[in-house]
Each structure stands twice: as structure tokens, then as C-alpha cells.
C-alpha positions as MATLAB code, in Angstrom:
seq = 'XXXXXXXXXXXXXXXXXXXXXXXXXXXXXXXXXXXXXXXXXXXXXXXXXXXXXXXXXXXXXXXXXXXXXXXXXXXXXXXXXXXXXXXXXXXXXXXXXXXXXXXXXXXXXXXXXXXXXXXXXXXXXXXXXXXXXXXXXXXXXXXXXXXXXXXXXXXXXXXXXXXXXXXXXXXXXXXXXXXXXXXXXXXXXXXXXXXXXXXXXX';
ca = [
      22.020   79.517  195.098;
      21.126   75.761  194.245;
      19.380   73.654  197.059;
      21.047   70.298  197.166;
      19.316   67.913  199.727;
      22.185   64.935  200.391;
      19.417   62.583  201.938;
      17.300   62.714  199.322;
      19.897   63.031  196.695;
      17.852   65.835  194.638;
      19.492   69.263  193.483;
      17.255   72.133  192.355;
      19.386   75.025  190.421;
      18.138   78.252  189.298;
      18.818   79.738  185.727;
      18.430   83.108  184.750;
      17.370   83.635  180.381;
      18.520   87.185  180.821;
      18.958   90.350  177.829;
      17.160   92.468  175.906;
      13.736   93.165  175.113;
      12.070   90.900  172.765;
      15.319   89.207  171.927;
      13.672   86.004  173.040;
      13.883   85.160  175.983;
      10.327   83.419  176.757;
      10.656   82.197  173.223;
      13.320   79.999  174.223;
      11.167   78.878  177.270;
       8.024   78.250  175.362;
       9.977   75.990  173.066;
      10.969   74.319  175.997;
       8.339   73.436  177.648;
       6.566   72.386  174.473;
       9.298   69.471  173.658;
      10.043   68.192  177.276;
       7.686   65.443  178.295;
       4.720   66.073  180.758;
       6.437   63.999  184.034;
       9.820   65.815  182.632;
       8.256   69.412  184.087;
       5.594   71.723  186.176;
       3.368   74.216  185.388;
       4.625   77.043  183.085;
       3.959   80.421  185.003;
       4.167   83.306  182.226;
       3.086   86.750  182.959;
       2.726   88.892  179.689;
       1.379   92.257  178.743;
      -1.136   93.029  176.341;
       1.943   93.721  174.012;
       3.280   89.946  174.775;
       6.350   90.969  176.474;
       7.483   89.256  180.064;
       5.899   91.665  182.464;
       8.174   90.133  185.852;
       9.111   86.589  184.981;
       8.409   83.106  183.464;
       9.253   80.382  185.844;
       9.635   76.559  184.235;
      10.355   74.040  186.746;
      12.436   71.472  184.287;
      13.116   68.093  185.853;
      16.530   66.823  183.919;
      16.421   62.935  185.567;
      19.267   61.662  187.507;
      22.968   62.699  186.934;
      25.589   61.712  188.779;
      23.068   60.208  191.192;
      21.446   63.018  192.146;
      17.582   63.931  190.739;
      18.366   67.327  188.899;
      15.901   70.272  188.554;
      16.164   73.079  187.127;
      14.104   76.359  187.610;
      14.181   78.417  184.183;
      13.507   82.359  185.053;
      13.135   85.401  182.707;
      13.519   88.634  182.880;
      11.850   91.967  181.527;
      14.175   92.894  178.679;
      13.092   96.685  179.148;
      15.207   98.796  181.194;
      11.900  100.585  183.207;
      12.063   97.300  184.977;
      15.389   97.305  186.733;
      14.185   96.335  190.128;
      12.779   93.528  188.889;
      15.505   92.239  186.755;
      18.055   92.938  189.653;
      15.238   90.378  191.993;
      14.885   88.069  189.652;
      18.458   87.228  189.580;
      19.277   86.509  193.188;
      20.757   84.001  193.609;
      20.653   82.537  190.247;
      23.258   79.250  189.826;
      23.740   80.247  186.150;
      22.878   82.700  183.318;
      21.537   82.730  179.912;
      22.421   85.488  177.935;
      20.372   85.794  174.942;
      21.613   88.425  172.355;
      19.334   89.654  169.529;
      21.447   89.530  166.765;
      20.028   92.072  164.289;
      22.590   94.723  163.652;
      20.257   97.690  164.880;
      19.931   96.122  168.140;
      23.745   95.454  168.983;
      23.744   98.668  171.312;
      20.670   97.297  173.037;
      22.474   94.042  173.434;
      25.953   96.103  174.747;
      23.817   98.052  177.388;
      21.444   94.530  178.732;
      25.271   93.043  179.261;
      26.537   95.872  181.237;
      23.345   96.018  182.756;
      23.484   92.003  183.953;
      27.326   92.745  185.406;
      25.621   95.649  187.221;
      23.090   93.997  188.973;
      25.577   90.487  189.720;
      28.290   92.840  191.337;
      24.734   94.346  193.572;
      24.204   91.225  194.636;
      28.137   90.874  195.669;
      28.760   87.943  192.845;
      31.665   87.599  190.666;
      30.485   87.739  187.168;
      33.401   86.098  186.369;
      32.608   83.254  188.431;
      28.989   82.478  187.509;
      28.454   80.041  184.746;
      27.231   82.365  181.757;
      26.817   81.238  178.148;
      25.784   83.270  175.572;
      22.989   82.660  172.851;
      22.808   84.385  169.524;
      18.786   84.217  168.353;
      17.182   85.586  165.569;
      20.044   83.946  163.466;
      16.985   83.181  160.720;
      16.489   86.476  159.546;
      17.491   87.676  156.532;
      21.394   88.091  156.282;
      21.420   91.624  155.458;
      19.736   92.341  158.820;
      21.866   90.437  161.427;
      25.402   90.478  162.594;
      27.781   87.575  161.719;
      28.605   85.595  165.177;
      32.596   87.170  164.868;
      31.406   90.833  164.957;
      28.557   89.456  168.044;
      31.212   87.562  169.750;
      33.545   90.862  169.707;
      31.199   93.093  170.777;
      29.450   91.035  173.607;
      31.748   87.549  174.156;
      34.922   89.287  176.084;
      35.120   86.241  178.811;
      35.552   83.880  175.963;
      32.427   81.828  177.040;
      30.149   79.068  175.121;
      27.959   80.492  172.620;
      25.122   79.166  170.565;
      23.828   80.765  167.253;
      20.058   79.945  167.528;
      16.628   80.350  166.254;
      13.900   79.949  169.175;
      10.999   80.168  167.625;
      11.655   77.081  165.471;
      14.172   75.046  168.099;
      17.678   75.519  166.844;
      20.011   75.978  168.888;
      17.753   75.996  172.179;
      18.360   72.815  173.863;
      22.018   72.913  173.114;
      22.251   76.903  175.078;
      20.372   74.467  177.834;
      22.207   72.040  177.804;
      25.518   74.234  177.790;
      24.814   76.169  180.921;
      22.923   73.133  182.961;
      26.509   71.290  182.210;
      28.416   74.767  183.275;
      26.259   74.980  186.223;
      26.714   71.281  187.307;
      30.446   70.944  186.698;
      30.381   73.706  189.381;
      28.380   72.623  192.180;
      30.232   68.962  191.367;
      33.814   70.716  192.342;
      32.172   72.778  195.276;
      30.706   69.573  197.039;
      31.884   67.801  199.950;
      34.604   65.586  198.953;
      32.244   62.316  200.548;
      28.740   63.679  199.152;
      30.015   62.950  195.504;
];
């Protein structure tokens, strides 16, 4: 649940990268913090195994300057992609303000990516949110690889896309299409809290 402090005028909202494993997640994060400017963020906190996967979570405190008059941060979570660490996907969403859900979009892992989705409505309905509610968009990585091994968006977007919300084909580990998946769900996430507020706060 975001924090918004009306005194101060400073809102801090939490977003969740969440799917399978190594579909690139803390890819997308690393990118991140490596293009936003030092006063723009905090300290990266990434806890890997010896195998470089996200053992509980990377946290990336993202400071997007002012909009609409308020100071705007961001906390960027991930989650484990493997399914051995359910609790700890099901805590690190609580109370998350918006999702990322990035889909690995080589053809062999499309069941993988079916399951992590069914797996994120799972734990949101645990927590007693509306999936349908929460500001999701949907990122297709991996869309560098050779064409013979990945899906086409259409056949992703039928198999994963059935709310119908913003996706972004993307490559993480060289940029494209990461800032624009952030940028999509900070704008989801914000149009939100803007219609929620106090009709005098705004």
C-alpha cells in the first residue's frame, strides 16, 4: 500500500517485477539502476545464489522527482522465480501498489510463464486483493533471441494477456523496452492513487 505523507508532499509506492525463474526479473533492475543518476536512487540490495538467481528479493529505492507536486518514490522488489519459494513470493508482494509481470518469451518456457501467472493471482486473492484492480502490465523479455526460439507477442498475449493490459516486448539485458514497462506501471500506479485521493489533497 503506498505511503503518501500530505505535509510533506512525498509518495513512496511499492512495485512488484514478478514471474518466472530467470526470465529477468533482476535484469530489468540492474539495468535500472545502472542508467538512473546517483541523487535519482539508494542503495541496490540484491541477494543472489551461487547460481545468480534472486534468493528473496532485490529492493531499488528509485526517486522519480516531482509529479503532480508530490516527490515520487518508488520501491522496485523481486521475487524468486522458482516455485520452492512460495512463501516468499506470497511476502514479498504485500501490499505491493503495482505489478510487473515479466514473461520469458521462449516457446519452451510458455507453461512456466502460464503457471508464475496463476501463481501471482493466487497469492493477490491470499492477500484479499482484486487482481483485477491492481495496476499490472506485462513485459515480454528475451525478445532478442533467435526467432525460431521465442513466441511472437500475439500467441504471448493469448496465452498470458486475458485482462487486456499494457505490454512491452523487451530485451533487459541491453535496455529495450525497460524503462518504457517502468514507466507504464509507475503511470498505472499513479493514475490510481490520483483518483483515490482526497478531493482537496490533489
Amino acid at each position: 500500500m503506498s505511503l503518501v505523507n500530505y505535509a510533506t508532499r512525498e509518495i513512496t509506492c511499492k512495485i512488484v517485477y514478478y514471474g518466472p525463474g530467470r526470465s529477468g526479473k533482476t535484469t530489468n533492475l540492474h539495468y535500472i539502476y545502472e542508467q538512473v543518476p546517483r541523487d535519482r536512487k539508494g542503495k541496490m540490495v540484491s541477494l543472489a545464489t551461487q547460481t545468480d538467481r534472486t534468493l528473496f528479493f532485490d529492493f531499488l529505492p528509485l526517486d522519480l522527482g516531482m509529479i503532480s507536486g508530490f516527490t515520487t518514490r518508488f520501491q522496485l522488489y523481486t521475487v524468486p522465480g522458482q516455485v520452492y519459494y512460495h512463501t516468499t513470493r506470497k511476502l514479498v508482494l504485500q501490499g505491493a501498489d503495482g505489478v510487473v509481470f515479466v514473461a520469458d518469451s521462449q516457446a519452451r518456457q510458455l507453461q512456466e510463464n502460464i503457471e508464475s501467472m496463476q501463481d501471482l493471482h493466487t497469492h493477490l486473492a491470499e492477500h484479499g486483493i482484486d487482481a483485477r484492480a491492481l495496476p499490472l502490465v506485462i513485459q515480454y523479455n528475451k525478445r532478442d533471441l533467435p526467432p525460431e526460439m521465442i513466441l511472437g507477442v500475439p500467441a504471448l498475449e493469448d496465452a498470458l494477456n486475458f485482462r487486456g493490459v499494457p505490454s512491452f516486448p523487451a530485451d533487459a539485458l541491453h535496455g529495450t523496452g525497460v524503462f518504457e514497462t517502468l514507466r507504464g506501471i509507475a503511470e498505472l500506479v499513479l493514475r490510481r492513487l490520483s483518483a483515490a485521493a482526497p478531493a482537496g489533497s490533489r
